[in-house]
DRENTORKOL-3810 file (N, C-alpha, C; in nm, 4 decimals):
REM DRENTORKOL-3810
@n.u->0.7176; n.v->2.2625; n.w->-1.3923; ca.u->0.7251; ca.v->2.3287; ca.w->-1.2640; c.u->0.6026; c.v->2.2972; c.w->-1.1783
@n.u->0.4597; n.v->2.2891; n.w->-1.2488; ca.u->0.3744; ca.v->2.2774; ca.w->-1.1364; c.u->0.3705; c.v->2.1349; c.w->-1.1010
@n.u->0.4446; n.v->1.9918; n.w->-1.1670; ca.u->0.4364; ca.v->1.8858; ca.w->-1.1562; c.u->0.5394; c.v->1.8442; c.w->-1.0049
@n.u->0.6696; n.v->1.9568; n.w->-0.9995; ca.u->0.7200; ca.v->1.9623; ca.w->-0.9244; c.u->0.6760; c.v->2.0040; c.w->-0.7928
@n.u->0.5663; n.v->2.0795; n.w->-0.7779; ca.u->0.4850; ca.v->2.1676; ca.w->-0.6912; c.u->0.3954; c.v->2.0545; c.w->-0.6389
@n.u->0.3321; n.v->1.9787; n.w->-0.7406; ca.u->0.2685; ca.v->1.8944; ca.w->-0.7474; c.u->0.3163; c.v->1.7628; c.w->-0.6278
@n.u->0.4061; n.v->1.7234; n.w->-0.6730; ca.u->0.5040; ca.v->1.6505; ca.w->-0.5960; c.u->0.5396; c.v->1.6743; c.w->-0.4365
@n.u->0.6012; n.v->1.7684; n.w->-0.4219; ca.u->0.5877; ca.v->1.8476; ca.w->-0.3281; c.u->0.5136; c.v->1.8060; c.w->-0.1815
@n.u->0.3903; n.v->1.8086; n.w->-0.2484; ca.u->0.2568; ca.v->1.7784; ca.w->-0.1223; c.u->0.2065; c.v->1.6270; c.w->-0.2153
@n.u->0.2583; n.v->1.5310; n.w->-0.2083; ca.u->0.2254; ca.v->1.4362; ca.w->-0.2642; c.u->0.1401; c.v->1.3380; c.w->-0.1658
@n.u->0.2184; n.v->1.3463; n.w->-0.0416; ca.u->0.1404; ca.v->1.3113; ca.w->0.0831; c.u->0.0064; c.v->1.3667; c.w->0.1230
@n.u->0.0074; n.v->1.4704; n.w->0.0886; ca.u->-0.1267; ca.v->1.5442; ca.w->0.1051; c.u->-0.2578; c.v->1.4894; c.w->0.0116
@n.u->-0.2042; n.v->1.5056; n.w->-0.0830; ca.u->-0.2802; ca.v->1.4458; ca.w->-0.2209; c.u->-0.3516; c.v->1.2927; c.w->-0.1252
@n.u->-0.2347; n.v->1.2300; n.w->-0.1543; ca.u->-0.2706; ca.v->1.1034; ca.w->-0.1451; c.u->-0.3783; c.v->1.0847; c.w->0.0025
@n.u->-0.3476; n.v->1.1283; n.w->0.0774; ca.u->-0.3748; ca.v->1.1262; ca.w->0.2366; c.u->-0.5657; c.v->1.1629; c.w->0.2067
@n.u->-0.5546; n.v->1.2457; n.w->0.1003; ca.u->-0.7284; ca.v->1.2779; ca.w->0.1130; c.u->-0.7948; c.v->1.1871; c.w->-0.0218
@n.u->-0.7733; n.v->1.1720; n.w->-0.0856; ca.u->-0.7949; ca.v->1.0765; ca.w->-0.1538; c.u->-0.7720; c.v->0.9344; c.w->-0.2050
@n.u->-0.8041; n.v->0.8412; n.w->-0.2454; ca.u->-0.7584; ca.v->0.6923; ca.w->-0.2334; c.u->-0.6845; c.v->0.6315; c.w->-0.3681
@n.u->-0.6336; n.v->0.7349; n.w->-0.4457; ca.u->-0.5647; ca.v->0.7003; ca.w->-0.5779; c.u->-0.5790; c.v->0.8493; c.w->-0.6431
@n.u->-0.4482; n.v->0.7964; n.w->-0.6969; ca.u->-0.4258; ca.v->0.9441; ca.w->-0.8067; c.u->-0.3002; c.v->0.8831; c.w->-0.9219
@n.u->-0.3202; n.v->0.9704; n.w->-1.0401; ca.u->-0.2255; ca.v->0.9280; ca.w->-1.1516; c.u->-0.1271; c.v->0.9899; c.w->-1.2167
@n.u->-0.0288; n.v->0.9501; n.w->-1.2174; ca.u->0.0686; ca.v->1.0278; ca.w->-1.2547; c.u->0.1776; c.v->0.9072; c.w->-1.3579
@n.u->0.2369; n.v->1.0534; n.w->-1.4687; ca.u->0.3066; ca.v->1.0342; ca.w->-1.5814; c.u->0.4503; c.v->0.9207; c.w->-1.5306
@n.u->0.4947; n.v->0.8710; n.w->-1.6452; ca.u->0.6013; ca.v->0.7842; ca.w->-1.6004; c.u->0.7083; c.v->0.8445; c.w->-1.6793
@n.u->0.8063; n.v->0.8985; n.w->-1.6072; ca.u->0.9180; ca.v->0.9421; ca.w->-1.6492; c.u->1.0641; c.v->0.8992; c.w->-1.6190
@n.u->1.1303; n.v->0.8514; n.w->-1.6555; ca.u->1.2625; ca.v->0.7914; ca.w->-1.6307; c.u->1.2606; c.v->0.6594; c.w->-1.6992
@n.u->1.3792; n.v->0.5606; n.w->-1.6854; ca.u->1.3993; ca.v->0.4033; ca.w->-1.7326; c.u->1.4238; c.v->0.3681; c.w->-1.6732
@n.u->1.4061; n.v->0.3639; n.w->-1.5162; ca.u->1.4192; ca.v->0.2676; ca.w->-1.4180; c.u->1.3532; c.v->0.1685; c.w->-1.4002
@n.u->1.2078; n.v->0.1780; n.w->-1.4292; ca.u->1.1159; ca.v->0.0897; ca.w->-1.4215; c.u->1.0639; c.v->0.0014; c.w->-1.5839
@n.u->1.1451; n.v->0.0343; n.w->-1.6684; ca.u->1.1407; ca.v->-0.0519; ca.w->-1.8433; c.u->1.2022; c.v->-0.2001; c.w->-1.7735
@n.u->1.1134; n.v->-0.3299; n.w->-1.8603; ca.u->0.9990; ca.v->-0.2968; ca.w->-1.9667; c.u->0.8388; c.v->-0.2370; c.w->-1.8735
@n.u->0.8215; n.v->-0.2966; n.w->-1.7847; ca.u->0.7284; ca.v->-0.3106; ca.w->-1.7323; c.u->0.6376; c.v->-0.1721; c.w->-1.7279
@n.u->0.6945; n.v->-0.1246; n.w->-1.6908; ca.u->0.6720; ca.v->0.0621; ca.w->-1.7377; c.u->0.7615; c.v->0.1755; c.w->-1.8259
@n.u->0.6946; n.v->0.1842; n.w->-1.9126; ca.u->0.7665; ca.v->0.2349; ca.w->-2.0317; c.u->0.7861; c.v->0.3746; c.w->-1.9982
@n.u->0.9242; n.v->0.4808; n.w->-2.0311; ca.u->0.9290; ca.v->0.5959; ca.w->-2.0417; c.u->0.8451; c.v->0.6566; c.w->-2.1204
@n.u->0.7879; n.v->0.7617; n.w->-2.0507; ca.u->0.7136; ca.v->0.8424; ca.w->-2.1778; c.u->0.5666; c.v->0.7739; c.w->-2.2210
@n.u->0.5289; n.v->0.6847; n.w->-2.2100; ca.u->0.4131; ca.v->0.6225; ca.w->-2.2913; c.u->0.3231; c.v->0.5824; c.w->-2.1801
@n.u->0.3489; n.v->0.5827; n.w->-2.0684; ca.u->0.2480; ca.v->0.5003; ca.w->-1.9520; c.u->0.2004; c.v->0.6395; c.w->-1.8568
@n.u->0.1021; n.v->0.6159; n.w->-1.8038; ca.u->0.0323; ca.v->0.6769; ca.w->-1.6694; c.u->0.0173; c.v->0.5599; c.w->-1.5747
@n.u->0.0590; n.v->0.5635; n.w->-1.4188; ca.u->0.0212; ca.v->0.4908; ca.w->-1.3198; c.u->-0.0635; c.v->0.5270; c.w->-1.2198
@n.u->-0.1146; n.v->0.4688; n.w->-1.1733; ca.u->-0.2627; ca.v->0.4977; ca.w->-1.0871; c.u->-0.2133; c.v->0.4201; c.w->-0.9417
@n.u->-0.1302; n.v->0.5482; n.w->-0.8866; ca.u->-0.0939; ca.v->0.5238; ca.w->-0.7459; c.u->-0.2450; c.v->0.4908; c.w->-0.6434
@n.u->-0.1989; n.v->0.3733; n.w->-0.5728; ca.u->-0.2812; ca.v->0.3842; ca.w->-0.4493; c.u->-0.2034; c.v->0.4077; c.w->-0.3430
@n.u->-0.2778; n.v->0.4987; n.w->-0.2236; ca.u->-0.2292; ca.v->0.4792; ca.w->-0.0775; c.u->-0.2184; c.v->0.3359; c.w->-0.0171
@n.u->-0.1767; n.v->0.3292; n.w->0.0918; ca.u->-0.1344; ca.v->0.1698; ca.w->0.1539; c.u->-0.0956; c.v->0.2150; c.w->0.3068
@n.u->-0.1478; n.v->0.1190; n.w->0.3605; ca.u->-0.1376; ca.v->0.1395; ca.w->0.5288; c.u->0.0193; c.v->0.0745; c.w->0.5319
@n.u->0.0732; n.v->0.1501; n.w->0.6823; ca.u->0.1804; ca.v->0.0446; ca.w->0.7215; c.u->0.1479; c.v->-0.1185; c.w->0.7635
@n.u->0.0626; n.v->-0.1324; n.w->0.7813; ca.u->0.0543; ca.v->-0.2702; ca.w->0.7965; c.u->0.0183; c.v->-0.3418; c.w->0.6667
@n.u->0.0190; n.v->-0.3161; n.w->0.5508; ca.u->-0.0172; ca.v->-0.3550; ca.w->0.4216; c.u->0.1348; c.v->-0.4703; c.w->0.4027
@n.u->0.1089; n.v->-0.5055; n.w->0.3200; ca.u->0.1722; ca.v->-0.6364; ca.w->0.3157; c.u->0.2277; c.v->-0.5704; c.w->0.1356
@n.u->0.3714; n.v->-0.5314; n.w->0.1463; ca.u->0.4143; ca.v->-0.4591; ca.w->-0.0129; c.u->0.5343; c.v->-0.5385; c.w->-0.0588
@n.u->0.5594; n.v->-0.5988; n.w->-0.0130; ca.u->0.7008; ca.v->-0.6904; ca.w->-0.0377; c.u->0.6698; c.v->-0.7248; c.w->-0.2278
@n.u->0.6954; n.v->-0.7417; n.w->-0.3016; ca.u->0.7124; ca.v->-0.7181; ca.w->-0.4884; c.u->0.6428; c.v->-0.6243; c.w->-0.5083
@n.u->0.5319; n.v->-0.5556; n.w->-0.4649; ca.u->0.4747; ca.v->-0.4408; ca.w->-0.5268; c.u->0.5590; c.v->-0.3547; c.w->-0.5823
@n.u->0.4778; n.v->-0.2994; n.w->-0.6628; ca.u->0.5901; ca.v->-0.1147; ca.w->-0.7573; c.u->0.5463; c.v->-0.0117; c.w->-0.6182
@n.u->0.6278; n.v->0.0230; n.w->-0.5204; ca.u->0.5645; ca.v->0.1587; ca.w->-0.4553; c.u->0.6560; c.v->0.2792; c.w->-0.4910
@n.u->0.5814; n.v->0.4172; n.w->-0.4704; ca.u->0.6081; ca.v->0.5208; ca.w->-0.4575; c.u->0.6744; c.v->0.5899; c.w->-0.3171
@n.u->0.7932; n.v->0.6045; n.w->-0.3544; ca.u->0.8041; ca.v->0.6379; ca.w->-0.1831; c.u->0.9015; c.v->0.8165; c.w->-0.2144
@n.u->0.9528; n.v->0.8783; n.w->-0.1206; ca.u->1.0413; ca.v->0.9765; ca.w->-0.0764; c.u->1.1396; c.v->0.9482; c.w->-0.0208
@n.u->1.3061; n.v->0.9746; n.w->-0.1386; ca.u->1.3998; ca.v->0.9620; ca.w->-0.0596; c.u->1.4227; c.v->1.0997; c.w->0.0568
@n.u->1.5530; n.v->1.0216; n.w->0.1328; ca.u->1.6068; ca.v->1.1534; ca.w->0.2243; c.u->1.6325; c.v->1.2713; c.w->0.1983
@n.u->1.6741; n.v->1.2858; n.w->-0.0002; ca.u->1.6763; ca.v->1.3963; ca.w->-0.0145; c.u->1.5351; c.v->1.4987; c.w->-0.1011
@n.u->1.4206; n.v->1.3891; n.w->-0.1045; ca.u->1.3215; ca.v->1.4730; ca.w->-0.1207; c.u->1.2510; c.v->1.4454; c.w->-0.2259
@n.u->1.3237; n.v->1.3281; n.w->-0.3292; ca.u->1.2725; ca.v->1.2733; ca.w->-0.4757; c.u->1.1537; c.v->1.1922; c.w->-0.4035
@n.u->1.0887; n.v->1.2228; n.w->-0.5188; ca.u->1.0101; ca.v->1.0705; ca.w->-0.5324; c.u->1.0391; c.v->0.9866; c.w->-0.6584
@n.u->1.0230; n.v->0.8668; n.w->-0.6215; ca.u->1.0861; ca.v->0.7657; ca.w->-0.7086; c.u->1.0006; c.v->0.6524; c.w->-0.6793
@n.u->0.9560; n.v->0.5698; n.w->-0.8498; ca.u->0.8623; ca.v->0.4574; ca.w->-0.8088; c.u->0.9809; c.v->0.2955; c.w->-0.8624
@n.u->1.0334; n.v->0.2541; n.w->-0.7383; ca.u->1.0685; ca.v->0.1703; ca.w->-0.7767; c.u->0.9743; c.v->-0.0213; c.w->-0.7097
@n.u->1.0422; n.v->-0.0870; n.w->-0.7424; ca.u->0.9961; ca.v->-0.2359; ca.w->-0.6787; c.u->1.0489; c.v->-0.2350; c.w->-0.5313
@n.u->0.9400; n.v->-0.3145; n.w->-0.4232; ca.u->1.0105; ca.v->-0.3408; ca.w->-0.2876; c.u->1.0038; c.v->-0.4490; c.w->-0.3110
@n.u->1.1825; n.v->-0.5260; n.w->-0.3117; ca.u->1.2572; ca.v->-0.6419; ca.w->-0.2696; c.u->1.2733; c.v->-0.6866; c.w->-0.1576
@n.u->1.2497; n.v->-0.6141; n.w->-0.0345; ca.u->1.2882; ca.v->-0.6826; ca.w->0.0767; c.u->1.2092; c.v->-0.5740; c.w->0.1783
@n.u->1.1948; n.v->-0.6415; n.w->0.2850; ca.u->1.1407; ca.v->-0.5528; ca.w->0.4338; c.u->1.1725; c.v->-0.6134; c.w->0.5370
@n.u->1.2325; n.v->-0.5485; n.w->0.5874; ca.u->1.2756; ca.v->-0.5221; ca.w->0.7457; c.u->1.2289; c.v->-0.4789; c.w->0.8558
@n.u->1.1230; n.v->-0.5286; n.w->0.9513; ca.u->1.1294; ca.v->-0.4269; ca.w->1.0599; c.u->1.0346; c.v->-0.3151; c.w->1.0306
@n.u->1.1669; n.v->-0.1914; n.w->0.9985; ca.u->1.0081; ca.v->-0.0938; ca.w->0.9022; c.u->1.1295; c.v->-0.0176; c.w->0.7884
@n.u->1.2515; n.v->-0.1009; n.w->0.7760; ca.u->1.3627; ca.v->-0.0418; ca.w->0.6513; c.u->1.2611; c.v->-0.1342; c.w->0.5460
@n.u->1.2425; n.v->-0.0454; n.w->0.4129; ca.u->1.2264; ca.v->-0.1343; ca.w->0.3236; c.u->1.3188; c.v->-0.1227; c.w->0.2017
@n.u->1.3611; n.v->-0.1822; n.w->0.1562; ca.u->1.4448; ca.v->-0.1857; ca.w->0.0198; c.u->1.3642; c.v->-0.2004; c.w->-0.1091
@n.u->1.4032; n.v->-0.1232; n.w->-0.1817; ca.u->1.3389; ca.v->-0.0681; ca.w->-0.3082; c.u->1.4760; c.v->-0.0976; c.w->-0.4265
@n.u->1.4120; n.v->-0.1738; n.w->-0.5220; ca.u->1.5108; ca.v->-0.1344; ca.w->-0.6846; c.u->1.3974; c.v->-0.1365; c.w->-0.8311
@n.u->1.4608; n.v->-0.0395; n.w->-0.8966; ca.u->1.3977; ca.v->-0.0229; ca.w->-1.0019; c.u->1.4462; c.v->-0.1523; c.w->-1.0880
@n.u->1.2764; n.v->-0.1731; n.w->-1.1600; ca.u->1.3167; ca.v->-0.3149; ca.w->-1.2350; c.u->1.4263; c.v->-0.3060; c.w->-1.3778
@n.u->1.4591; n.v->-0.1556; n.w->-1.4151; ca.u->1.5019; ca.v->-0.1198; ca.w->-1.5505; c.u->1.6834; c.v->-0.0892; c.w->-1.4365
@n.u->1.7090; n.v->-0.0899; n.w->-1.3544; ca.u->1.8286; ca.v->-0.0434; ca.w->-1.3233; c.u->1.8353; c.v->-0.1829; c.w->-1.1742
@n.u->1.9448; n.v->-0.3263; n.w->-1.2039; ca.u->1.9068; ca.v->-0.4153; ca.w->-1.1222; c.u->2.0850; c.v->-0.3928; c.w->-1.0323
@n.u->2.1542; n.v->-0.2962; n.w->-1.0509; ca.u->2.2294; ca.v->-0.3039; ca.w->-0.9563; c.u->2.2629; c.v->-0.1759; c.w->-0.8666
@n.u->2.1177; n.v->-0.1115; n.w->-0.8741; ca.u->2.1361; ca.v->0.0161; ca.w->-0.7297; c.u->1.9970; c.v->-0.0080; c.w->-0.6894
@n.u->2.0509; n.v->-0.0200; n.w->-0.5094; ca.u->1.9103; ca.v->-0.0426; ca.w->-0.4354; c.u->1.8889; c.v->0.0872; c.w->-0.3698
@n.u->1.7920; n.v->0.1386; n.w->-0.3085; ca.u->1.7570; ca.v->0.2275; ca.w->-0.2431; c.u->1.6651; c.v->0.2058; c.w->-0.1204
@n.u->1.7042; n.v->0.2188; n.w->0.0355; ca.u->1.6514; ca.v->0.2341; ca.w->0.1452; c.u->1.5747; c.v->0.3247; c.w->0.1846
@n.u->1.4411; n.v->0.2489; n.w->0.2688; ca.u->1.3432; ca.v->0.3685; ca.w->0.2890; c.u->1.2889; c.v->0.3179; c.w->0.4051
@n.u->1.2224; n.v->0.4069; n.w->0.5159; ca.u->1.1482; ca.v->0.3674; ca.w->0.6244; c.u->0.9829; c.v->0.3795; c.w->0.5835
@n.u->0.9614; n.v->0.2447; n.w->0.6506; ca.u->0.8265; ca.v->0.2049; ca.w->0.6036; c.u->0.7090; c.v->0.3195; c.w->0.5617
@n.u->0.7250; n.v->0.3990; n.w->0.6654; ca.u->0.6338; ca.v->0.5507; ca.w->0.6648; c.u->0.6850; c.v->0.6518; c.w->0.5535
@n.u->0.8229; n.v->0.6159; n.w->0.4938; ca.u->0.8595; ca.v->0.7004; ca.w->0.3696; c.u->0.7271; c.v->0.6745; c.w->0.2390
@n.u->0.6759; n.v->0.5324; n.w->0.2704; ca.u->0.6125; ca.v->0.4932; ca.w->0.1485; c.u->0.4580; c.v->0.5408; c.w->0.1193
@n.u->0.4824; n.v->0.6350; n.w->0.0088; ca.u->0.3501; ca.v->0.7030; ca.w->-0.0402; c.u->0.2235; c.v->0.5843; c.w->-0.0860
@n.u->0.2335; n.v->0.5600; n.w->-0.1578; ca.u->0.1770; ca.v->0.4107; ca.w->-0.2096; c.u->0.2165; c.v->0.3442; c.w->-0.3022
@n.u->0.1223; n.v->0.2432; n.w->-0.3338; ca.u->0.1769; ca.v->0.1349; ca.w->-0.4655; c.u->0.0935; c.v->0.1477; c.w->-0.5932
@n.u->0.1616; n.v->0.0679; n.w->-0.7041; ca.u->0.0628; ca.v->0.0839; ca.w->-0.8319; c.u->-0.0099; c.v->-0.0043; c.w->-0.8038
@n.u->-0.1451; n.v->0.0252; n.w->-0.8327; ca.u->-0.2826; ca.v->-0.0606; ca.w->-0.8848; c.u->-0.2914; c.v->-0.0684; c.w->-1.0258
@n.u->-0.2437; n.v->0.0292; n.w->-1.0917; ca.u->-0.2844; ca.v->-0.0324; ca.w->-1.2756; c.u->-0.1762; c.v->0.0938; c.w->-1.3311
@n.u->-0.1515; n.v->0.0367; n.w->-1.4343; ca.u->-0.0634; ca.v->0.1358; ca.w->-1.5147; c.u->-0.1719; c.v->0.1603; c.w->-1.6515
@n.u->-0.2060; n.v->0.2570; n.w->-1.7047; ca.u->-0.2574; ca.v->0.3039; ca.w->-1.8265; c.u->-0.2211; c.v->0.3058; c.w->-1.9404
@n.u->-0.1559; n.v->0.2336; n.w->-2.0164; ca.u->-0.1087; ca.v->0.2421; ca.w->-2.1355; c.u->-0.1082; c.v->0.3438; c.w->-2.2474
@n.u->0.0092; n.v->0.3296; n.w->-2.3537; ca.u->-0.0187; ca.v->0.5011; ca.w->-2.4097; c.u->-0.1777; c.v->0.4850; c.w->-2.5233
@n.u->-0.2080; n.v->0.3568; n.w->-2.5476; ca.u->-0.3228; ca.v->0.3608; ca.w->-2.6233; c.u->-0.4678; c.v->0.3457; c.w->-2.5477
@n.u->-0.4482; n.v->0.3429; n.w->-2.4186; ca.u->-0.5534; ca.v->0.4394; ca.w->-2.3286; c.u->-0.5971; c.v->0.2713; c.w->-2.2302
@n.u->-0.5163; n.v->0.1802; n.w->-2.2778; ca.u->-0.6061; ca.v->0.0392; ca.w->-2.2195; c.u->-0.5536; c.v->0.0870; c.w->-2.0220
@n.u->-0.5908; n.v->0.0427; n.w->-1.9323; ca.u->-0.5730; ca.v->0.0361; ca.w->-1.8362; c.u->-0.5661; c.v->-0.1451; c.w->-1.7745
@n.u->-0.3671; n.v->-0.1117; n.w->-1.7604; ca.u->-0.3791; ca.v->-0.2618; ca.w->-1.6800; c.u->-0.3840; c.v->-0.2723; c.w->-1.5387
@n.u->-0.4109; n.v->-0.4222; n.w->-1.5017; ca.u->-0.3805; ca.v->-0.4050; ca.w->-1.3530; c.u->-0.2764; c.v->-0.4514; c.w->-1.2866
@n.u->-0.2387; n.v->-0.4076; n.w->-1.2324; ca.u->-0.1032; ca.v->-0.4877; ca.w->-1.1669; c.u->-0.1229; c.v->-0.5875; c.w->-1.0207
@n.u->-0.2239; n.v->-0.6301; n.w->-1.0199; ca.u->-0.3081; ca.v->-0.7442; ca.w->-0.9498; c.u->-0.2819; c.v->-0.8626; c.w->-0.9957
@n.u->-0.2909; n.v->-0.8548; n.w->-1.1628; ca.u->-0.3837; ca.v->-0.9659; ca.w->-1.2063; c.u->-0.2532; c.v->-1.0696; c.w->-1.2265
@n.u->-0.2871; n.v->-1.1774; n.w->-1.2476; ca.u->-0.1894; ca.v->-1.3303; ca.w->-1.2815; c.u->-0.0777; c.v->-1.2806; c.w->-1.3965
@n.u->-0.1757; n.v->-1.2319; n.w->-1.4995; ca.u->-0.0342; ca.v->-1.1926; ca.w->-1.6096; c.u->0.0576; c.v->-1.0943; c.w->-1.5480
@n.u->-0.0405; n.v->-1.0194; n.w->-1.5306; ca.u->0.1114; ca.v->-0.9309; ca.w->-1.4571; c.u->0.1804; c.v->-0.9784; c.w->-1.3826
@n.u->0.1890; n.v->-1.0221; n.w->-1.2999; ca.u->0.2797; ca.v->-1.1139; ca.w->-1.2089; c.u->0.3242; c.v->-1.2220; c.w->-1.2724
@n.u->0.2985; n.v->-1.2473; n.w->-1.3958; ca.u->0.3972; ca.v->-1.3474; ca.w->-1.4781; c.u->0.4646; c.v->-1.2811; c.w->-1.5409
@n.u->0.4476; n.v->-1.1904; n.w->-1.5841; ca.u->0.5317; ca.v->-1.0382; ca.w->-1.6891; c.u->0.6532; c.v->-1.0420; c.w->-1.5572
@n.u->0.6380; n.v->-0.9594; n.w->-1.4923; ca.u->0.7044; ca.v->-0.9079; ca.w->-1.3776; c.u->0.8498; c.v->-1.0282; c.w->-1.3311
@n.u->0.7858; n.v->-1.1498; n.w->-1.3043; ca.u->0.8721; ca.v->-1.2752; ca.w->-1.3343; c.u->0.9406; c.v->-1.3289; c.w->-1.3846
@n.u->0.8960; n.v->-1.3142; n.w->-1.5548; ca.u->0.9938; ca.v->-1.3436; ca.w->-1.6621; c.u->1.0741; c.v->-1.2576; c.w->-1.6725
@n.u->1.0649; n.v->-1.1168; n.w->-1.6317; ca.u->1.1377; ca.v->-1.0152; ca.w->-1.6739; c.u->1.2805; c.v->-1.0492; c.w->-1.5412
@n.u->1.2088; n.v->-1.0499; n.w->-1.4097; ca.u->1.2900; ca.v->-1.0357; ca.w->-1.3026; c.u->1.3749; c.v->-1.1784; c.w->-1.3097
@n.u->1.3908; n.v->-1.2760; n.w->-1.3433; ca.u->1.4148; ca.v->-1.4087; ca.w->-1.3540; c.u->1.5566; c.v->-1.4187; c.w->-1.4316
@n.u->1.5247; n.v->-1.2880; n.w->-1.5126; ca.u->1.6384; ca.v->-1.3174; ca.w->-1.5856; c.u->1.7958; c.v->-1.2859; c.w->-1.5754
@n.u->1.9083; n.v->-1.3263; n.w->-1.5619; ca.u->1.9892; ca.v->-1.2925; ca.w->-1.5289; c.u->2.0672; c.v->-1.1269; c.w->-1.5326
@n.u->2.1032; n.v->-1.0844; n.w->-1.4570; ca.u->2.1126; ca.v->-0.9410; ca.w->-1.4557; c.u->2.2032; c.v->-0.8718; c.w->-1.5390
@n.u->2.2945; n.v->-0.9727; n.w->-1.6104; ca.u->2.3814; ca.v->-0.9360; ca.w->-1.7521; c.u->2.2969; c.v->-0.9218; c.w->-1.8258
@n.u->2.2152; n.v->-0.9939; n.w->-1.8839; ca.u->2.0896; ca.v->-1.0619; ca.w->-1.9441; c.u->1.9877; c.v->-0.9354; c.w->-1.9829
@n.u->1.9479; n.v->-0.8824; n.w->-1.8613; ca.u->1.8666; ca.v->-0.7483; ca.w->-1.8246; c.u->1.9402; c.v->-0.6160; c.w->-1.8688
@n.u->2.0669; n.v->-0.6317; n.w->-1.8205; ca.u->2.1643; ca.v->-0.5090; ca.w->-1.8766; c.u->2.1492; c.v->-0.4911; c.w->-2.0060
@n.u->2.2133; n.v->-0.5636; n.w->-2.1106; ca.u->2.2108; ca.v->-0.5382; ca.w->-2.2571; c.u->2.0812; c.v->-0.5315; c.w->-2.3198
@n.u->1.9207; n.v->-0.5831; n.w->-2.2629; ca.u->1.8311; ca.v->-0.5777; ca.w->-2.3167; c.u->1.7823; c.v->-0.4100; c.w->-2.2521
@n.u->1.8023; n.v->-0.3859; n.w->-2.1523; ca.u->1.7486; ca.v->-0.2369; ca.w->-2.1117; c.u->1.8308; c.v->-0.1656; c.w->-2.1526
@n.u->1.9590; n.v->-0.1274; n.w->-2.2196; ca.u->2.0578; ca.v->-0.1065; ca.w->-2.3269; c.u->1.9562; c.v->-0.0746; c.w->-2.4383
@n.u->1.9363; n.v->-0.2144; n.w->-2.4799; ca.u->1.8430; ca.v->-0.1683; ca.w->-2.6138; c.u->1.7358; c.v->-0.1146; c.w->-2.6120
@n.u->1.7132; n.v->-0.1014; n.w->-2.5359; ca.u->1.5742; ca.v->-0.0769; ca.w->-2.5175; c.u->1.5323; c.v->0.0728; c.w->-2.4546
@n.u->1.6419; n.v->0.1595; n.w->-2.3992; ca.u->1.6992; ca.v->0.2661; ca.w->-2.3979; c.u->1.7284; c.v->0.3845; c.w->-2.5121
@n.u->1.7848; n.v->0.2683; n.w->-2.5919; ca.u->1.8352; ca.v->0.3270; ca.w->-2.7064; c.u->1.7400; c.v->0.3539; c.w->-2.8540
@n.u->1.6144; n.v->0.2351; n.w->-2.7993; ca.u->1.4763; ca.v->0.2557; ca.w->-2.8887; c.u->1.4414; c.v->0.3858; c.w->-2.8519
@n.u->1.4040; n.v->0.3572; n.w->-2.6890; ca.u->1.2818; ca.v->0.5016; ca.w->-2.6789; c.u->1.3626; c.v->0.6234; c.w->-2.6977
@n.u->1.4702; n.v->0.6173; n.w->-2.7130; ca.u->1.5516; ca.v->0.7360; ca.w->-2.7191; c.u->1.5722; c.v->0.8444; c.w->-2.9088
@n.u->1.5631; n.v->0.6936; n.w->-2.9682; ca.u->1.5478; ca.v->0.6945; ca.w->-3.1387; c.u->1.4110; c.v->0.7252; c.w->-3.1502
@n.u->1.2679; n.v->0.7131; n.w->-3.1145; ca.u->1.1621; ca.v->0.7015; ca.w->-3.1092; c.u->1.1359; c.v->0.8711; c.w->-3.0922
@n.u->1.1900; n.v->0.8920; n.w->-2.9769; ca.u->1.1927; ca.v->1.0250; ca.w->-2.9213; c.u->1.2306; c.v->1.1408; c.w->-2.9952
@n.u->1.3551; n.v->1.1316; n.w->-3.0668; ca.u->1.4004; ca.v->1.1992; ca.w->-3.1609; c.u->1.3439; c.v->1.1988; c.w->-3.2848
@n.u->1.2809; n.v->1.1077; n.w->-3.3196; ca.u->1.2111; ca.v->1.0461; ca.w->-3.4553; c.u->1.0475; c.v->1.0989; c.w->-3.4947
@n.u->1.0258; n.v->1.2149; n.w->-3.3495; ca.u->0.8941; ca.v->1.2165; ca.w->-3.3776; c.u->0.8545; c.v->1.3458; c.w->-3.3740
END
């Protein structure tokens, strides 16, 4: 409940400070961000920032926040899809967008960056791959953290 509260004024948060971190929950964003096991270290971002592949954080119309990938920009529509779910996109106006990841935290405490060359080769191999391809492996991979979950 207070994470929800939390959420809430997320704009606020962000607006006075220049990064903040928060838990990763859902499988939209597997492999690259794991359910349950990662922390991401949102940054703010101007509208004139240049986000086209970044992971951002934005607010839909009905009030979620959701961190998916921006695929495309328009004008000031930007299109967003989660890398773990490759056939629902989601529309947002440029000013919907809270910020982007700078590093994700791993569950054994390493902190990566999502800057650096590997990551953007991770991100590649993963996205590259055909979207049948992606289906049955985020399938399995669903069905791990889900056995994992129960298992512990």
């Amino acid at each position: 409940m207070a994470m929800h509260k939390y959420l809430d004024n997320i704009e606020e948060v962000v607006s006075v400070g220049e990064s903040f971190r928060l838990y990763v929950r859902g499988f939209s964003m597997l492999p690259l961000l794991g359910y349950g096991r990662d922390n991401i270290i949102i940054r703010r971002t101007t509208e004139q920032e240049d986000i086209l592949g970044r992971i951002a954080m934005f607010r839909t119309h009905s009030g979620h926040i959701i961190v998916h990938r921006v695929i495309k920009v328009e004008n000031s529509i930007v299109t967003l899809q989660g890398d773990g779910n490759p056939y629902k996109q989601e529309r947002c106006h440029r000013n919907d967008i809270v910020g982007v990841v700078e590093s994700v935290i791993r569950e054994d405490g390493r902190e990566v960056s999502c800057t650096t060359r590997a990551w953007h080769m991770r991100e590649r191999m993963w996205l590259i791959l055909p979207a049948i391809v992606r289906r049955y492996a985020l399938g399995i991979m669903r069905r791990m953290h889900r056995w994992r979950d129960n298992n512990q």
